[in-house]
C-alpha positions as CSV (number, residue, x, y, z in Angstrom):
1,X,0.0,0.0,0.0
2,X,1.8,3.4,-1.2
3,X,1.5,6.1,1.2
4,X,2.9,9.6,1.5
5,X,3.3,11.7,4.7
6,X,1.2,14.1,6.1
7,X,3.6,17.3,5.2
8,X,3.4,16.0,1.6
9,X,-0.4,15.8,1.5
10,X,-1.2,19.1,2.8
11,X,1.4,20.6,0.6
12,X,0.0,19.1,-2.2
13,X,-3.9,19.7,-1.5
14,X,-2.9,23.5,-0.4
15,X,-4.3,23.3,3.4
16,X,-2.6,23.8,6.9
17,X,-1.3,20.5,8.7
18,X,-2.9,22.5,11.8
19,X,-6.8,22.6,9.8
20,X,-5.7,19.0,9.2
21,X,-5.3,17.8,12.6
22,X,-8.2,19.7,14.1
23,X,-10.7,17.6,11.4
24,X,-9.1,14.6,12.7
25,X,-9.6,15.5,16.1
26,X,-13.5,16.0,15.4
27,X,-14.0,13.0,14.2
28,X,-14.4,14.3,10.2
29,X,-12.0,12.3,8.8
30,X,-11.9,8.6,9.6
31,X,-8.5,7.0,8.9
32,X,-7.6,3.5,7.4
33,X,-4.1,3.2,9.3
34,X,-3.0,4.4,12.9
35,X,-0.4,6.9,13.6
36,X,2.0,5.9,16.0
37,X,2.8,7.8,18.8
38,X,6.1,9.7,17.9
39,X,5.8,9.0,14.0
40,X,5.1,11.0,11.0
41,X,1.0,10.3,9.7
42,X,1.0,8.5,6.5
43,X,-2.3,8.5,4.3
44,X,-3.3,6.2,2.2
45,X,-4.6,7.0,-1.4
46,X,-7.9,6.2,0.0
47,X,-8.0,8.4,2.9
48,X,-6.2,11.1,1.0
49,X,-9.4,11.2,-1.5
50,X,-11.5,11.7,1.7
51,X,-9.6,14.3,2.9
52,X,-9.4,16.0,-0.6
53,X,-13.1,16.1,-0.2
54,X,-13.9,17.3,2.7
55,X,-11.7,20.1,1.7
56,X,-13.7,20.7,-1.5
57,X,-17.2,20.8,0.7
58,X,-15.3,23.7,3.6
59,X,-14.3,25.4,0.6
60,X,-18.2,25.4,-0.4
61,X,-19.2,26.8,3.3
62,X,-21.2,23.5,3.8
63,X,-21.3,22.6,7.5
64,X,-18.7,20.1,7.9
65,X,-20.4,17.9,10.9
66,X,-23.3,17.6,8.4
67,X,-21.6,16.4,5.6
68,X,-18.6,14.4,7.2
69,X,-20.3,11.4,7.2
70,X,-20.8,11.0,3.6
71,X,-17.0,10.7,2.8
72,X,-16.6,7.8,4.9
73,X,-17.2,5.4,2.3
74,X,-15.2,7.0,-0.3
75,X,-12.6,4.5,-2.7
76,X,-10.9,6.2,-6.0
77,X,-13.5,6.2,-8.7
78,X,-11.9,5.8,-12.3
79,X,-14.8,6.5,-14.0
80,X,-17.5,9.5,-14.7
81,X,-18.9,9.3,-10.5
82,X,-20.3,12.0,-8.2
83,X,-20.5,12.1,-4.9
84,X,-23.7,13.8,-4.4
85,X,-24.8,15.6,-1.0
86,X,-28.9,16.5,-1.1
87,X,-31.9,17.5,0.5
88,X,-34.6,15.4,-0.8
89,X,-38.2,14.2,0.0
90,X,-38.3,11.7,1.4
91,X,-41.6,8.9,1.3
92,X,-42.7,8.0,4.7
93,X,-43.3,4.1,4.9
94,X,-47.1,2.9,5.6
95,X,-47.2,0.8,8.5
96,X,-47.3,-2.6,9.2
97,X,-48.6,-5.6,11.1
98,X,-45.6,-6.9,13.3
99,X,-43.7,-10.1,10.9
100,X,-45.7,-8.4,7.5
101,X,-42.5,-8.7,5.0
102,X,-41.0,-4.9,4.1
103,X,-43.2,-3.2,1.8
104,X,-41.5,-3.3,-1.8
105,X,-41.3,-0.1,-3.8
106,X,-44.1,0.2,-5.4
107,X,-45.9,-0.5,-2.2
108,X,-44.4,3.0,-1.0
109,X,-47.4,4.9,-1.3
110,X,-47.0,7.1,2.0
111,X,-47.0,10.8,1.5
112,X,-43.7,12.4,0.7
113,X,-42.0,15.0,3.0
114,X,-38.8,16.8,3.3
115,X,-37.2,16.3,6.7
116,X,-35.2,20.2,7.6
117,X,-31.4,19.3,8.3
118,X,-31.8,15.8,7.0
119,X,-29.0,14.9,4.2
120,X,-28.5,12.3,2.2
121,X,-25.9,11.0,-0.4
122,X,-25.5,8.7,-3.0
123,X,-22.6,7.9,-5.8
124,X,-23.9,8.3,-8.8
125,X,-22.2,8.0,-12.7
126,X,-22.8,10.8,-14.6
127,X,-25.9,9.8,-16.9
128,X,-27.4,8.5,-14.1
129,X,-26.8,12.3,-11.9
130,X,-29.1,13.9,-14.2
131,X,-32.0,10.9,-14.5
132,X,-32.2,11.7,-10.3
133,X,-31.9,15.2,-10.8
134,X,-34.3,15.6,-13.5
135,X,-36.8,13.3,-11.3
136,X,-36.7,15.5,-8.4
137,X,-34.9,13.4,-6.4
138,X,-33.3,16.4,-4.5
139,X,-35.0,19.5,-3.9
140,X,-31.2,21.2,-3.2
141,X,-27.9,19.1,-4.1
142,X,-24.2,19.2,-4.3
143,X,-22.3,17.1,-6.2
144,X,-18.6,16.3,-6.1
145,X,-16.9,15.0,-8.6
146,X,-15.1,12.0,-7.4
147,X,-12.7,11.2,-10.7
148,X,-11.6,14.6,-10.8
149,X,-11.0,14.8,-6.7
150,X,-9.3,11.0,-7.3
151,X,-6.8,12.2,-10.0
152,X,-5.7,16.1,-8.2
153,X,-5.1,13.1,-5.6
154,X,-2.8,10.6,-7.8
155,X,-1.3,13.2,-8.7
156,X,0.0,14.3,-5.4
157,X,0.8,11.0,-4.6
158,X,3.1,10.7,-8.1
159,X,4.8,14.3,-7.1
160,X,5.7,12.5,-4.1
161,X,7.8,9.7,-5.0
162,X,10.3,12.0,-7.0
């Protein structure tokens, strides 16, 4: 597993070591491998991509303990992906007999609603961004574009090794 050192990856993303740490500390950023007491952090391509981000939603203004959670999950995307950030109605599930097997779909006829402060995400490839979009499947959305965010970080990570 290539890694490169903290120093390198806030050179190389433009953003204090200090703003860094103090995401860490909050619980923003979730990382694959442990620091060791006395050692320089090393970040994986993987966690690098989260940070990168994270950094790209701050630089939007979004609220940060909002929209942390939704890089957890992030891998490098090669392809045409978004991460996309959204308020969106949501369909309130009818209710049930105790044992009755989960409605399917179709059987979600409940009325739709729009939950203040809820997000939600989703990855989506590009063709598929606008099908949601044009749907109304988010009544206010960002979206991140995760090929773009995973080559700015390849290429820190090739800078590096020279």
């Amino acid at each position: 597993m290539t890694t490169i050192s903290h120093t390198q990856l806030c050179a190389g993303l433009k953003i204090s070591r200090a703003r860094v740490d103090q995401w860490l500390s909050r619980g923003f950023i979730t990382l694959e491998t442990e620091t060791m007491s006395g050692r320089v952090r090393q970040w994986t391509e993987r966690d690098a991509i989260k940070l990168a981000a994270l950094k790209d939603m701050a630089e939007a203004n979004l609220p940060l303990e909002q929209v942390a959670p939704h890089i957890h999950s992030l891998t490098c995307r090669n392809q045409d992906a978004y991460l996309v950030i959204y308020y969106g109605p949501h369909r309130l599930i009818p209710s049930s007999r105790r044992g009755d097997p989960a409605p399917n779909e179709s059987e979600l006829n409940g009325p739709e609603i729009t939950v203040p402060g809820h997000l939600a995400s989703d990855i989506f490839l590009g063709a598929d961004l606008l099908n949601f979009l044009s749907k109304g499947g988010a009544r206010v959305a960002i979206a991140l574009p995760l090929h773009l965010i995973a080559e700015r970080v390849e290429r820190i990570f090739v800078e590096a090794q020279f």
